[in-house]
C-alpha positions as CSV (number, residue, x, y, z in Angstrom):
1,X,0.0,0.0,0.0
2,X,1.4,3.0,-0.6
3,X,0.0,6.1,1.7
4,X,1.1,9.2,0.1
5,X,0.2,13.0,2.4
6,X,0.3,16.6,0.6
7,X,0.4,19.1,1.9
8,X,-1.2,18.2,5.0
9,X,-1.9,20.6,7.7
10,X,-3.7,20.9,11.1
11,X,-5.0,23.7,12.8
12,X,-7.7,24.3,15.5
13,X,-8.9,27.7,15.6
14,X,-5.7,29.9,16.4
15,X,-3.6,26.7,17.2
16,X,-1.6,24.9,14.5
17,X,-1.0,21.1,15.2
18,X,0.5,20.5,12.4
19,X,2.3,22.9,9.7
20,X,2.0,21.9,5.7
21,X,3.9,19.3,5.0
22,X,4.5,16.4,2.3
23,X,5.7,12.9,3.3
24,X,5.1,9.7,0.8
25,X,5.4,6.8,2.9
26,X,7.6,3.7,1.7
27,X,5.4,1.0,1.1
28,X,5.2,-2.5,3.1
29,X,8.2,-0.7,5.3
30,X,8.5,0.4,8.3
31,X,7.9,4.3,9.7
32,X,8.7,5.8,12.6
33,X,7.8,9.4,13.5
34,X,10.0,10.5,16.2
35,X,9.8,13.5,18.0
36,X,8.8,14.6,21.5
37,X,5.4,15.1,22.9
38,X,3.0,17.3,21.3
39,X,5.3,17.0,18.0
40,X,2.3,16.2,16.3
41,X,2.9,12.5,15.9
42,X,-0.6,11.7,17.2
43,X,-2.3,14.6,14.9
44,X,-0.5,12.9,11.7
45,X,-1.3,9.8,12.8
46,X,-5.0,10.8,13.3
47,X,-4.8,12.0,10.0
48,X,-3.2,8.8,8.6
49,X,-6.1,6.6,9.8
50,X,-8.9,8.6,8.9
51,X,-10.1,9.6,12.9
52,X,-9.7,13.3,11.7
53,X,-9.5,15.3,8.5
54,X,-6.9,17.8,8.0
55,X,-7.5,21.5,7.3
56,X,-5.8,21.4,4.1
57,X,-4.5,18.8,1.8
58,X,-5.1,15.1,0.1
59,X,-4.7,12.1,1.9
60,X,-3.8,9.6,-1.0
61,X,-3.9,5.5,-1.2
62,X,-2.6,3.6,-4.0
63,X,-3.2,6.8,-5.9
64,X,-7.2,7.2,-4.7
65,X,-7.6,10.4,-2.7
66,X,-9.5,8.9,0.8
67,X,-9.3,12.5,2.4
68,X,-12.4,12.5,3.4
69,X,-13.3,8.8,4.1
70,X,-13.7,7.6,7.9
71,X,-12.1,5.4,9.8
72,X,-14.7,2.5,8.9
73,X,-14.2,2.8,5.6
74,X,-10.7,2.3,5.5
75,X,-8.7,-0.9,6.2
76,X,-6.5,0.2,9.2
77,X,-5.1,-1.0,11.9
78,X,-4.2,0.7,15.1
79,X,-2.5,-0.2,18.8
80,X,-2.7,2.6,21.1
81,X,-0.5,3.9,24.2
82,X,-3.2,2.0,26.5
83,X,-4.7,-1.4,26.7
84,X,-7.4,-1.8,24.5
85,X,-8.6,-5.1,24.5
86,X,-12.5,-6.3,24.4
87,X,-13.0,-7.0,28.1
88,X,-15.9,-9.4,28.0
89,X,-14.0,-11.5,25.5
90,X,-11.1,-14.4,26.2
91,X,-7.5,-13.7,24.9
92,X,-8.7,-16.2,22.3
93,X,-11.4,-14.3,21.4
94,X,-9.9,-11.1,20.8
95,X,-7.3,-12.3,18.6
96,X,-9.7,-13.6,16.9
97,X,-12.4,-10.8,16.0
98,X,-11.0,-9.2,13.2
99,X,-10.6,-13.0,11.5
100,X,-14.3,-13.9,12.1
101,X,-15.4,-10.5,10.6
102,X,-13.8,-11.7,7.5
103,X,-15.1,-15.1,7.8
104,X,-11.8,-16.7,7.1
105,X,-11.0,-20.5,7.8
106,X,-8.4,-22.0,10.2
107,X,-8.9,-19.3,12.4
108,X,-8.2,-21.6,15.3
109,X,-4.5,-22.0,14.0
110,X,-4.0,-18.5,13.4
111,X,-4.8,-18.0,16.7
112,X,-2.8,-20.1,18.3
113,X,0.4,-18.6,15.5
114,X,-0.1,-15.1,16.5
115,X,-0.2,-15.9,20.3
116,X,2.8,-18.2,19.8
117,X,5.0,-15.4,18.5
118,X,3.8,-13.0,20.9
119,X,4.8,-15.4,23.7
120,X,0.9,-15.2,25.4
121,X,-0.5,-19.1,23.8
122,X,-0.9,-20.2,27.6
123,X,-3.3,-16.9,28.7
124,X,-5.7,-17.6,25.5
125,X,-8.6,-19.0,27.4
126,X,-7.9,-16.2,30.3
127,X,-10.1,-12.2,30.4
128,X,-7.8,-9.2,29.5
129,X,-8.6,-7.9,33.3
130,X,-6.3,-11.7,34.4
131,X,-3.2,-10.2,32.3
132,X,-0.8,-7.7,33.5
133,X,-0.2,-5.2,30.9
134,X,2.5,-6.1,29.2
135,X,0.4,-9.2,28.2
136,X,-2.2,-7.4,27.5
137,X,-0.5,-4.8,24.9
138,X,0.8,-8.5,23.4
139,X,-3.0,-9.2,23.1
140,X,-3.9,-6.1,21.2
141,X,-0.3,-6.2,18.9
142,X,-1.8,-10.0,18.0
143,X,-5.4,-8.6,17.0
144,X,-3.9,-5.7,14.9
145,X,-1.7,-8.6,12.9
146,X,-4.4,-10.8,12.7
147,X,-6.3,-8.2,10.8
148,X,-3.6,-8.2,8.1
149,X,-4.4,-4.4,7.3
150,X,-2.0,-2.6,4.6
151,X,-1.9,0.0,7.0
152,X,-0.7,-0.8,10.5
153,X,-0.1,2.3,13.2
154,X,1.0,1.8,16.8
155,X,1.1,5.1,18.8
156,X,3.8,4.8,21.8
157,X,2.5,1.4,22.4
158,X,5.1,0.4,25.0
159,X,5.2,3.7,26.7
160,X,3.1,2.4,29.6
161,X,5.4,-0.9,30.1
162,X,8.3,-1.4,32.8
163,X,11.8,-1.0,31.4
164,X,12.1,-4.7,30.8
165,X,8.8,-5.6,29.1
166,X,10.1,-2.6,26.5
167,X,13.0,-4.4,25.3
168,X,11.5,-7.7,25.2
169,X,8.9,-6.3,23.1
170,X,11.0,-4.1,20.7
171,X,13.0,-6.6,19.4
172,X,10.3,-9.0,18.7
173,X,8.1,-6.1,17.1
174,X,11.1,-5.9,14.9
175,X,11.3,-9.8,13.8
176,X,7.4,-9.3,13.1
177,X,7.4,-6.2,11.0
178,X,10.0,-7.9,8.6
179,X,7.3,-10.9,8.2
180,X,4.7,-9.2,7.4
181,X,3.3,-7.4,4.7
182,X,1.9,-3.8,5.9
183,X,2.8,-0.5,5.5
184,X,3.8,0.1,9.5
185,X,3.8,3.7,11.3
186,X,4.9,3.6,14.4
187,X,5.2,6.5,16.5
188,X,7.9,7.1,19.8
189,X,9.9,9.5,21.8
190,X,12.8,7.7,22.1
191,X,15.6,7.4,19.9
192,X,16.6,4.0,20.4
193,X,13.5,2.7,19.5
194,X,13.9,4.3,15.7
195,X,17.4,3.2,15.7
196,X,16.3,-0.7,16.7
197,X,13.6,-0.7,14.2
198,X,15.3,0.1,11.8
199,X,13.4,0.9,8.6
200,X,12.6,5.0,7.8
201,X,12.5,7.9,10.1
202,X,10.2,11.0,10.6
203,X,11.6,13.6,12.6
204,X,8.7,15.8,14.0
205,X,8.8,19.0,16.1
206,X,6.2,21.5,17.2
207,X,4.0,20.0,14.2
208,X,6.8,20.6,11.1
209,X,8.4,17.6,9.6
210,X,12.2,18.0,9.9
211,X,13.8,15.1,8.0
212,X,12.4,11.9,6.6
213,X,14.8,9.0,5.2
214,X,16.0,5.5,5.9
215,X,16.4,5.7,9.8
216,X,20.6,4.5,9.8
217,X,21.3,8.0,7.2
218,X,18.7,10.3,9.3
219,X,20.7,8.9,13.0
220,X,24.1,10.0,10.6
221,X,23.4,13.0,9.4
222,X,20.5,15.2,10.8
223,X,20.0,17.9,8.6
224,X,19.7,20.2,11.7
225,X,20.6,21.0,15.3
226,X,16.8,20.8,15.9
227,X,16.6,17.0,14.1
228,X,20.0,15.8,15.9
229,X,18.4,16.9,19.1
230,X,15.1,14.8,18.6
231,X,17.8,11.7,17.7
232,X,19.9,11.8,20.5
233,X,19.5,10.1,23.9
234,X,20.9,11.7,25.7
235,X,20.3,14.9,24.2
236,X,23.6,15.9,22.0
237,X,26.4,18.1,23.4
238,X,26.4,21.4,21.8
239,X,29.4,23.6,22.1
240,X,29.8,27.3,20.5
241,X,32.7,27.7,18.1
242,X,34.5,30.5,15.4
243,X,35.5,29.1,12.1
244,X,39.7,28.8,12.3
245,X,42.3,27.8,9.8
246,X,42.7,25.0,11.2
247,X,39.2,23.9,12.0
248,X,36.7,25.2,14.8
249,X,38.2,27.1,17.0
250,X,36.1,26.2,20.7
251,X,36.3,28.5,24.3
252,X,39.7,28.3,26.0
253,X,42.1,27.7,22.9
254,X,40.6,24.2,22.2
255,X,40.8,23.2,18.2
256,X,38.9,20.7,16.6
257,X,41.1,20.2,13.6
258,X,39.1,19.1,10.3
259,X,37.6,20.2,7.3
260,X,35.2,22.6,6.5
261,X,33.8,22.6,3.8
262,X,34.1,25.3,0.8
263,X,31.1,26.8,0.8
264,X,30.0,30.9,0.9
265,X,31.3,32.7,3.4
266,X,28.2,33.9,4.7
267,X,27.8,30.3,6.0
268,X,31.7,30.3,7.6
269,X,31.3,34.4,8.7
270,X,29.2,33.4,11.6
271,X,29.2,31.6,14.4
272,X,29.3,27.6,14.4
273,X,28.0,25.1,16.8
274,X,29.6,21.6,17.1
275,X,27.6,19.2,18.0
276,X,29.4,15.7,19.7
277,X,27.0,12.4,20.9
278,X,27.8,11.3,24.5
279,X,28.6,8.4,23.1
280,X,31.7,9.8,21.1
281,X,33.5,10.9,24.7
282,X,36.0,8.9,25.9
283,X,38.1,8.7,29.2
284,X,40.8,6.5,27.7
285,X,42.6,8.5,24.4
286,X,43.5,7.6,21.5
287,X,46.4,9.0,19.0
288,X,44.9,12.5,17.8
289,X,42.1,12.8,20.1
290,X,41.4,16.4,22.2
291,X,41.5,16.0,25.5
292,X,39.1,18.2,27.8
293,X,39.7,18.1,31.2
294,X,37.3,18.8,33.6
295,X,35.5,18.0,37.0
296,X,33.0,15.4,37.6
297,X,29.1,16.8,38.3
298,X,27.4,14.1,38.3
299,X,27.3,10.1,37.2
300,X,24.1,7.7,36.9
301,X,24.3,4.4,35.8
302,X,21.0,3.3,33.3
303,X,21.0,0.1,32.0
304,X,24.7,-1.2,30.9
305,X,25.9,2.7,30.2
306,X,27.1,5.4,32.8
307,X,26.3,8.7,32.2
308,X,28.7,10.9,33.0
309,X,27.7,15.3,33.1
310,X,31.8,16.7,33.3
311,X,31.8,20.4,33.4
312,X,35.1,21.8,31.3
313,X,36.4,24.8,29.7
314,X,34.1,24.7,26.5
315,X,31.0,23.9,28.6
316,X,29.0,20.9,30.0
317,X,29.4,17.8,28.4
318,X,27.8,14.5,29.0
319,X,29.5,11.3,28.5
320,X,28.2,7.6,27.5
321,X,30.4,5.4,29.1
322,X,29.9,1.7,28.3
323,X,29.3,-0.5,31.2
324,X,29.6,0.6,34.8
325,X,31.5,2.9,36.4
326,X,32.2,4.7,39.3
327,X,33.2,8.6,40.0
328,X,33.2,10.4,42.4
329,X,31.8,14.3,42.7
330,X,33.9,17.0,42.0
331,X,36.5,14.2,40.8
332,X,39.0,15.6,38.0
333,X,38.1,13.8,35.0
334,X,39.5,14.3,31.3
335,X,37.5,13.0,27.9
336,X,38.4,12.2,25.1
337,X,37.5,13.0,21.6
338,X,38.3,12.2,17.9
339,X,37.8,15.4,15.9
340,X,36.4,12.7,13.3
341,X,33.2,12.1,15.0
342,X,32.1,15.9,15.6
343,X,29.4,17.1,13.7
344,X,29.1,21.3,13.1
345,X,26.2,23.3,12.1
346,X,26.2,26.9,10.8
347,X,24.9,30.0,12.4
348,X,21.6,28.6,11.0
349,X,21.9,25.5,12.6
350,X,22.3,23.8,9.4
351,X,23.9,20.9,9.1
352,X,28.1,21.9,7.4
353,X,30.0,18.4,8.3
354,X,29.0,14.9,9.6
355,X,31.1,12.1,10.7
356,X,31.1,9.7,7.9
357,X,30.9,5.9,7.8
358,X,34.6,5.7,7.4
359,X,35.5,8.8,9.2
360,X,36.3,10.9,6.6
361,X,33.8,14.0,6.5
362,X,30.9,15.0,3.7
């Protein structure tokens, strides 16, 4: 199926939800709009399904403009932040309603497939209300499938889980999307779900669409200081800079030498902005790395990863440490960085240089 939105935009009275924009989905791939709350995920979602009409523009499918066809008259399916399960029916059951509405044989065995994969066969005869919730949102992920709609949209639908029940569910929501045949939106905060489902990427904020491209080259190169934000976690650390022979030149003499490229001066004449991932900080160096030395302000472990906030000469950075470490408060502390993985914006906050996949820049 392919879904295809122009110039689509959203207003209510005086407030605008959602600003024109044009996005032509990838068909029988995977979507996700990132962005932070009240991006406008929800509205374009919304929009996508049919639940609203926009104030301007075509909704298209397969070429046929649906704008102004409902919900019921399209062949959706949907998975919302909350449990929505038919209470009064079994686990069984509600897997099963969208396959008796199309009267389809071997229903049993689909069942009993879908609930396989979703690791919830031995709670089929059981109510929703019997089910925690991660079991339940497994429940409503197995009827959406088992209505084998062209279009499939999930809106944060492991927001409400525990920290564990999230990554068992991403990665098998992964292995399903690449089995089946629909056109999947799925819509998060978090950067590390885009990056583990893989597929494309919608960057969203305050209702514009930023960027959209296969999710790997969006991660790489963010057009903008306002997309890398929305793809980092944690949030990218921005550092003021000058444009220098050498480089960027950075507060207290610090260089970051590497190539800028030619382009007007108007771009160079201002001031830049270097953007580096916690993730590219180091505390052991490496042979033509900058070192910043600074004091610890605080460390918090999450998962496998320390976080580490250092305050230096050139500002506030925060590190990604892999595994678990241990510092103490106003500890002296010097990172590390390769020059190679800095990214730099213009005065714009256009996107000048990216790291690329062999380290050289674009």
């Amino acid at each position: 199926m392919k879904l295809v939105l122009e110039g689509i935009a959203q207003r209510a009275g005086s407030a605008v939800h959602l600003h024109p924009l044009d996005l032509t989905l990838v068909p029988g791939a995977v979507t996700v709009l990132l962005g932070a709350t009240q991006a406008g995920k929800t509205t374009l979602m919304r929009l996508m399904a049919g639940l609203d009409k926009p104030s301007k523009g075509r909704v298209l499918v397969d070429g046929q403009d649906v704008t102004r066809q409902s919900v019921r008259q399209r062949n959706v399916a949907m998975v919302y932040q909350q449990f929505i399960n038919y209470p009064s029916l079994s686990v069984a059951d509600n897997i099963a309603s969208p396959l008796k509405l199309r009267k389809e044989k071997g229903i049993a065995q689909t069942v009993h497939a879908l609930a396989a994969k979703l690791r919830i066969e031995p709670f089929l005869k059981r109510l929703p209300a019997e089910l925690s919730g991660g079991q339940q949102q497994r429940v409503a992920l197995a009827r959406a499938l088992a209505k084998q709609a062209p279009l499939m949209l999930l809106d944060e639908p492991l927001v409400n889980l525990d920290y564990k029940l999230r990554e068992g569910l991403r990665e098998e929501l992964s292995a399903l999307f690449a089995q089946g045949r629909s056109t999947v939106v799925y819509a998060t905060t978090e950067p590390t779900e885009a990056l583990l489902l893989g597929g494309y990427t919608a960057v969203l904020d305050e209702g514009a669409l930023l960027q959209y491209g296969p999710t790997a080259e969006v991660f790489r190169r963010p057009r903008s200081m306002r997309v890398a934000r929305a793809f980092s976690d944690p949030p990218m650390n921005l550092v003021a800079g000058q444009a220098a022979p050498q480089g960027v030149a950075l507060a207290a003499g610090v260089c970051l030498q590497l190539q800028l490229p030619a382009l007007a001066d108007r771009r160079l004449a201002g001031s830049l902005t270097v953007g580096v991932r916690a993730s590219a900080l180091r505390v052991l160096g490496r042979p033509g790395d900058v070192t910043l030395k600074g004091v610890v302000e605080l460390a918090e472990i999450s998962g496998s990863d320390t976080f580490v906030h250092v305050a230096t000469p050139i500002g506030e950075l925060v590190a990604q440490l892999s595994g678990v470490h241990q510092f103490a408060l106003g500890a002296a502390l010097t990172l590390h960085l390769d020059p190679r993985q800095a990214y730099v914006f213009d005065a714009a906050g256009e996107l000048l240089v990216a790291p690329g996949a062999a380290g050289e820049f674009h």
